[in-house]
Backbone as CSV, one residue per row, in Angstrom:
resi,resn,N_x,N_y,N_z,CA_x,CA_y,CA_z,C_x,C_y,C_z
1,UNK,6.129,-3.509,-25.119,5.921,-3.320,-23.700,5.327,-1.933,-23.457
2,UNK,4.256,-2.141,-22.928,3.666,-0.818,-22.330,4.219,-0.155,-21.334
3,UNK,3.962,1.346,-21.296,4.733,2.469,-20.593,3.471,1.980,-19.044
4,UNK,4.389,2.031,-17.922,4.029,1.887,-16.623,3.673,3.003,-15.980
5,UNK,2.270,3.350,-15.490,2.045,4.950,-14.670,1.350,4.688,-13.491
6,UNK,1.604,5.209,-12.425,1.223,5.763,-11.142,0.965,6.862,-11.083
7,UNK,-0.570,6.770,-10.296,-1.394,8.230,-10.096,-2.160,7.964,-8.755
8,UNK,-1.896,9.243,-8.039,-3.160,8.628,-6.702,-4.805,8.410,-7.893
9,UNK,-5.573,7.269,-7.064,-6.502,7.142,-7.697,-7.498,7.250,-6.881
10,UNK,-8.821,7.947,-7.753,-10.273,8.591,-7.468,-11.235,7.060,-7.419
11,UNK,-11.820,7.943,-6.724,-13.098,7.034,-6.560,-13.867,6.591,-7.959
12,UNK,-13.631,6.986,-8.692,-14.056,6.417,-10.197,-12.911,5.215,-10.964
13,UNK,-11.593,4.942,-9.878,-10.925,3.973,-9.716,-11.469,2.643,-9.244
14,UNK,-12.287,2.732,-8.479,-13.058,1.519,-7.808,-12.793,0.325,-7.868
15,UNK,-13.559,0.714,-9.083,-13.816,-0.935,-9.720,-12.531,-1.632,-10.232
16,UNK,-11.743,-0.664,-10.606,-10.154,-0.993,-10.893,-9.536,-2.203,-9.949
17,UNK,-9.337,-1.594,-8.766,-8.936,-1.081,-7.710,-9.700,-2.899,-6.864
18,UNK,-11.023,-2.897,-7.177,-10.817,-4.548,-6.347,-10.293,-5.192,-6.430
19,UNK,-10.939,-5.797,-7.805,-9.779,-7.013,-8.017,-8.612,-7.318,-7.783
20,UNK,-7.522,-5.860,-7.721,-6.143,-6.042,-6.962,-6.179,-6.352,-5.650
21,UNK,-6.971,-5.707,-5.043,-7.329,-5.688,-3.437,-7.363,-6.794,-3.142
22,UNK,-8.507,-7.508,-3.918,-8.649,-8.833,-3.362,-7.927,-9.887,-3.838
23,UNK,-7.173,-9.897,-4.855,-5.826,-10.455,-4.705,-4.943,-10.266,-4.119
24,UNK,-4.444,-9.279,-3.183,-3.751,-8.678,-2.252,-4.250,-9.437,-1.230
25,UNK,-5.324,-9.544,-0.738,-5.633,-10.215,0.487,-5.818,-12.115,0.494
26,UNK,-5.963,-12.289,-1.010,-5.840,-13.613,-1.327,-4.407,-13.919,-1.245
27,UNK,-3.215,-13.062,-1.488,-1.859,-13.660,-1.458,-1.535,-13.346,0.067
28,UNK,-2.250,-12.802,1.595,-2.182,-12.752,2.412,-3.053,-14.512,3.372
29,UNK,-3.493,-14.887,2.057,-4.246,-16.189,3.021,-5.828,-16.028,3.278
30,UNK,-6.161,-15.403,2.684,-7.751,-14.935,2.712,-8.581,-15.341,1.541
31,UNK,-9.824,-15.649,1.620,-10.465,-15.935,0.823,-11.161,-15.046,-0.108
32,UNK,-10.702,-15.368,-1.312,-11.344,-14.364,-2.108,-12.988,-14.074,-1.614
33,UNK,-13.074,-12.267,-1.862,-14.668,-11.915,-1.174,-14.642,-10.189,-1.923
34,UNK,-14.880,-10.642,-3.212,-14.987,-9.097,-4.301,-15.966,-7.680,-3.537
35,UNK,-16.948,-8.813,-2.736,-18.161,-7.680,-2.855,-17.637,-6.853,-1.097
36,UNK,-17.091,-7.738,-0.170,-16.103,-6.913,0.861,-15.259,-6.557,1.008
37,UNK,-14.251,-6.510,-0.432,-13.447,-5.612,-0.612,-13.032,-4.417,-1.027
38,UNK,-14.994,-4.513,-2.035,-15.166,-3.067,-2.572,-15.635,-2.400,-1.382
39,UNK,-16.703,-3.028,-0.806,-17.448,-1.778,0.339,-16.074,-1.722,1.474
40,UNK,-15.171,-2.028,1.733,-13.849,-1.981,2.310,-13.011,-0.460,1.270
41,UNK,-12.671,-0.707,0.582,-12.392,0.386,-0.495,-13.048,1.895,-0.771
42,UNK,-14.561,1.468,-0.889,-15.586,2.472,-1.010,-15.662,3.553,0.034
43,UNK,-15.196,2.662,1.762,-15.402,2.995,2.672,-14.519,3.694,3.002
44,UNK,-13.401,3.575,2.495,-11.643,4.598,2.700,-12.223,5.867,2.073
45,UNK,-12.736,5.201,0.872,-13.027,6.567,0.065,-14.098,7.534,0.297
46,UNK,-15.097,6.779,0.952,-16.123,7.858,1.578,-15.583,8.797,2.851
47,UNK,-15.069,8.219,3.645,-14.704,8.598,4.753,-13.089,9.156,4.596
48,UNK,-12.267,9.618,3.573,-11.277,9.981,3.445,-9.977,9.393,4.450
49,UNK,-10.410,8.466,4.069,-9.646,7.634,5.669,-8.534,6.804,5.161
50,UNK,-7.853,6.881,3.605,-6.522,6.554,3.352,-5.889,7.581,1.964
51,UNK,-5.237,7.061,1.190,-4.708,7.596,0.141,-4.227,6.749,-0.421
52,UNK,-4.732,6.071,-1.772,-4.450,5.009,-2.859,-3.792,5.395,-3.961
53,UNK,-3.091,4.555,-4.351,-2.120,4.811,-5.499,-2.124,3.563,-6.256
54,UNK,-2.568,3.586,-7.553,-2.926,2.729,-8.664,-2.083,2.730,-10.076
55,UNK,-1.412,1.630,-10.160,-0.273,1.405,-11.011,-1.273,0.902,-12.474
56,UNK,-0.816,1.282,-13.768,-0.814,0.806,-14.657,-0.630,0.557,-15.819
57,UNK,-0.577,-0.692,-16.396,0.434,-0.676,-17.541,-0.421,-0.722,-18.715
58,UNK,-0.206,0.484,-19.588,-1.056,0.983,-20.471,-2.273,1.208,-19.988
59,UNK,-3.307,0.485,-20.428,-5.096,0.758,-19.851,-5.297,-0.196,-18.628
60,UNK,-3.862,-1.483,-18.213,-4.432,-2.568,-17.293,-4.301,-2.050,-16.019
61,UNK,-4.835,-2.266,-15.332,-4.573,-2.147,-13.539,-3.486,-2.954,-13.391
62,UNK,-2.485,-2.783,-12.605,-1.614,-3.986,-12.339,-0.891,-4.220,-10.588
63,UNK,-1.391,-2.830,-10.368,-0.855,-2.751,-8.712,-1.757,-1.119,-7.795
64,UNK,-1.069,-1.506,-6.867,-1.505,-0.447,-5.796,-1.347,-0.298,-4.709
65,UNK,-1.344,0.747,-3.811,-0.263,0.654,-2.284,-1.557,1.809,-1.628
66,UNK,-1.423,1.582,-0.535,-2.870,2.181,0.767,-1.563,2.696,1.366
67,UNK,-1.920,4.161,2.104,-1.153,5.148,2.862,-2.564,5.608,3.401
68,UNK,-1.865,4.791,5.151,-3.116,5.191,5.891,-2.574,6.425,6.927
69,UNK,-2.904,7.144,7.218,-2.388,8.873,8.345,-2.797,8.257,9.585
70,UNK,-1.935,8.892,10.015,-1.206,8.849,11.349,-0.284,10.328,12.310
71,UNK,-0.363,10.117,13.610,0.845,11.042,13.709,2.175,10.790,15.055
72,UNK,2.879,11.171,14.777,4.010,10.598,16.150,3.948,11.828,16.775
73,UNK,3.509,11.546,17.969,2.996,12.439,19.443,4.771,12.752,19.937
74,UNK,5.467,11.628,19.835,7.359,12.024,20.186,7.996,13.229,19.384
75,UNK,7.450,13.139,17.753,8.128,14.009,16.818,7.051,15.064,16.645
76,UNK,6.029,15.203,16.934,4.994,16.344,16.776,4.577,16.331,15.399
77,UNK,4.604,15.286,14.709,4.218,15.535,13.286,3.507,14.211,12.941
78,UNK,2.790,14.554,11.504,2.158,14.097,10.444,3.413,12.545,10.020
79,UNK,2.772,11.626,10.490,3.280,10.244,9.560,2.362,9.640,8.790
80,UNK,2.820,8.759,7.908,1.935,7.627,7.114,2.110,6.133,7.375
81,UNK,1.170,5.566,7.319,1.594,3.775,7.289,1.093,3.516,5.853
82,UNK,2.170,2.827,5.288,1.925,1.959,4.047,1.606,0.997,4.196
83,UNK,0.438,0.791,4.079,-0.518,-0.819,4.870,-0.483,-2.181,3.870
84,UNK,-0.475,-1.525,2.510,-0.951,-2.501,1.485,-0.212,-2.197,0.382
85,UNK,0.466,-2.685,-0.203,1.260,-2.945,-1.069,0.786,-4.132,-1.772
86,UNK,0.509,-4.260,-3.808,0.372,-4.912,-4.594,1.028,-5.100,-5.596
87,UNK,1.312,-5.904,-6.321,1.603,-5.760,-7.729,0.827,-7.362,-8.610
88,UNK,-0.046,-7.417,-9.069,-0.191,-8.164,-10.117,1.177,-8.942,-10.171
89,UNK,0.709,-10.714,-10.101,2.076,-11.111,-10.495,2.637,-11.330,-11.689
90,UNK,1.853,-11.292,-12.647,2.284,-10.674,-14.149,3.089,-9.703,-14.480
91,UNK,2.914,-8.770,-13.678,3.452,-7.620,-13.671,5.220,-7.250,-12.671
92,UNK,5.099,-7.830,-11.859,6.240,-8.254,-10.933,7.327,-8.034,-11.903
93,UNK,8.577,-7.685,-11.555,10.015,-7.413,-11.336,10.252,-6.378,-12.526
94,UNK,9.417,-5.153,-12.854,8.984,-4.592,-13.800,9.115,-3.165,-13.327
95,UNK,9.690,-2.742,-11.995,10.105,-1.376,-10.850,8.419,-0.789,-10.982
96,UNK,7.080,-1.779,-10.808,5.918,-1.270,-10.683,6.236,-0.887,-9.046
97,UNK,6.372,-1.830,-8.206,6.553,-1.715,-6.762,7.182,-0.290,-6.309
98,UNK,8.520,-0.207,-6.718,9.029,0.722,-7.019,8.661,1.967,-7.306
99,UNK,7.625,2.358,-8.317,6.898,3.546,-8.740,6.056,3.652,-7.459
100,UNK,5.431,2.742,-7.125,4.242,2.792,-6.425,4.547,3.501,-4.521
101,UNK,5.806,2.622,-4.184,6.182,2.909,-3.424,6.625,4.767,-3.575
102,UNK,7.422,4.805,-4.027,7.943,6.269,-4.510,6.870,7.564,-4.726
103,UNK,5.815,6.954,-5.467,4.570,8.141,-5.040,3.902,8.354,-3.789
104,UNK,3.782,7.159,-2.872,3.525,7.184,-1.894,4.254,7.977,-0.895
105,UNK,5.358,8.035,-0.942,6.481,8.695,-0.447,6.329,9.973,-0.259
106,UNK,6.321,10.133,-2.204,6.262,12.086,-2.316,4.878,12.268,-2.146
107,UNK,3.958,11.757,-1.852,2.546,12.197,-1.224,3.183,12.514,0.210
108,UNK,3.433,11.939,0.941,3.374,12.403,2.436,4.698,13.024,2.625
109,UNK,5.455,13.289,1.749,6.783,14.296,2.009,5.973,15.540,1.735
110,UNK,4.628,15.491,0.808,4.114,16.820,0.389,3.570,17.332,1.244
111,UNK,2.926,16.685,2.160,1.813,16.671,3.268,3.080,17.234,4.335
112,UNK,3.645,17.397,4.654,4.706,17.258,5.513,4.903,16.395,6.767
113,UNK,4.693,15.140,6.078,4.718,14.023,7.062,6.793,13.976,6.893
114,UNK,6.827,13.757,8.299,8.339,12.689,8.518,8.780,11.142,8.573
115,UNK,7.387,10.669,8.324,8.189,9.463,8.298,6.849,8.530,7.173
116,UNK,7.315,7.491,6.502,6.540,6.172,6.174,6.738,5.086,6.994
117,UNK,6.227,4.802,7.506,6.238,3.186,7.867,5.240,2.039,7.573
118,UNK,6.225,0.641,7.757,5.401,-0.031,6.880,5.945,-1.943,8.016
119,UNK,5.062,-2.838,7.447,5.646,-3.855,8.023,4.775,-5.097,7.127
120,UNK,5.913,-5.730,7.534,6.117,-7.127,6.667,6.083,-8.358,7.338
121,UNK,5.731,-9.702,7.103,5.707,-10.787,7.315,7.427,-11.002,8.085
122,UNK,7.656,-12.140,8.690,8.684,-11.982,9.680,9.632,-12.986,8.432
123,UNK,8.696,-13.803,7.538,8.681,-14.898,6.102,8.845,-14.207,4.857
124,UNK,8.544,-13.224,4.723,8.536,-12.467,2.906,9.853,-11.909,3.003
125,UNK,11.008,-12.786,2.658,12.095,-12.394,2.953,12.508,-11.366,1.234
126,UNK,11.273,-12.226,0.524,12.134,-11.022,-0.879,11.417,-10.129,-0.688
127,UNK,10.127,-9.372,0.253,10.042,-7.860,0.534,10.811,-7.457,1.195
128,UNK,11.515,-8.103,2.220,12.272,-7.433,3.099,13.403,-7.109,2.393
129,UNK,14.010,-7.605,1.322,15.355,-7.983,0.417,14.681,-6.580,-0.106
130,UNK,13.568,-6.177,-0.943,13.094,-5.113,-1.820,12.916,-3.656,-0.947
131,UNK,12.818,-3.914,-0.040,12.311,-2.865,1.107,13.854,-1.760,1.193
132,UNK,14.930,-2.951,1.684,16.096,-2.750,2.222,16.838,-2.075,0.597
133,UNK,16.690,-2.658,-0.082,17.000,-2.222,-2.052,16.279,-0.606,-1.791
134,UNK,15.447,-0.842,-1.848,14.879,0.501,-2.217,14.843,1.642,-0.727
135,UNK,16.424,1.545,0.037,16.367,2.100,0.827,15.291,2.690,2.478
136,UNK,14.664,1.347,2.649,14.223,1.414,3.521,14.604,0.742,4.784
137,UNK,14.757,1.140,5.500,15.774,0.690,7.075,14.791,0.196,8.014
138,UNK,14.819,-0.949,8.499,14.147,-2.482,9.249,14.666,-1.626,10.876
139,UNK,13.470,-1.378,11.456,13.692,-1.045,12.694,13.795,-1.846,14.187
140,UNK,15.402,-1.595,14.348,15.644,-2.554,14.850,15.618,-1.721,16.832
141,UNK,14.992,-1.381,16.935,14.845,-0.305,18.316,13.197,-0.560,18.836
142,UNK,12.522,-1.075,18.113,11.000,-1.548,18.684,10.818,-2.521,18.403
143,UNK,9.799,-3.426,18.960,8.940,-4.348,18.919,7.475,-4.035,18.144
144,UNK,6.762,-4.846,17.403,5.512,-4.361,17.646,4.558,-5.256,18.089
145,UNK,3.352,-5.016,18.961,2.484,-6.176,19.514,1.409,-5.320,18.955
146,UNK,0.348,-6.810,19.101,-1.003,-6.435,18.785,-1.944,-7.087,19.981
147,UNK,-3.183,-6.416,20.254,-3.941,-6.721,21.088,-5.186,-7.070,20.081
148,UNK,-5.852,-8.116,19.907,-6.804,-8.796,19.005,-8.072,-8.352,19.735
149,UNK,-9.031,-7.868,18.988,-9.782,-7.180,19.747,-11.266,-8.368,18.750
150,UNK,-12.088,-9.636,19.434,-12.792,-10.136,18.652,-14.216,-9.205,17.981
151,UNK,-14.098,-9.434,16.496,-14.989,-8.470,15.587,-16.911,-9.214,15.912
């Protein structure tokens, strides 16, 4: 068994870095689409507009989690949203999630953000089961709505 590592990953990650993506959005109900998930990717990375973290076991890619910035105007500070969360299902029940989550973390504890937040299907009851494991608390004081804005 290969040793498991997490590193924020560079734009010379890329190409890594789709194929999870777009399995990420294929286990969301989407149709696989390689070539709009890279210029989706490319585009975080040109525009510094998230912070990626790329799991892997030995030389394989096997996961990866998006920390997009934010800030709470109530607390006067720097937050993150953890938008995207992966793991290869090969790779699954292996504390990849776990690592991945956890760097994400100490990235924006470094930054001096106060908070992560993140959200889940109302159905993915074993993220919510993993969320709550790995000490994360289901906020039960808001709602959230969305206003669909057609693309």
């Amino acid at each position: 068994m290969s040793i498991v590592t997490v590193r924020q990953a560079i734009l010379s990650d890329l190409e890594a870095l789709v194929p999870l993506f777009d399995g990420y959005r294929q286990f969301y109900g989407h149709p696989s689409d390689v070539r709009a998930a890279r210029d989706f990717l490319l585009a975080r990375f040109n525009h510094g507009e998230s912070a990626l973290f790329i799991a892997h076991e030995g030389k394989t890619p096997i996961g990866f989690t998006q920390l997009y910035p934010s800030f709470s105007s109530v607390s006067l500070a720097r937050i993150f949203v953890l938008n995207d969360l992966f793991v290869h299902e090969h790779a699954r029940r292996k504390g990849v999630a776990l690592k991945l989550m956890s760097a994400a973390v100490e990235f924006a504890s470094a930054l001096g953000s106060v908070r992560v937040s993140l959200s889940t299907a109302t159905t993915n009851e074993a993220a919510q089961a993993f969320y709550q494991s790995a000490g994360w608390k289901r906020d039960e004081q808001f709602f959230v709505y969305h206003f669909a804005i057609a693309a």
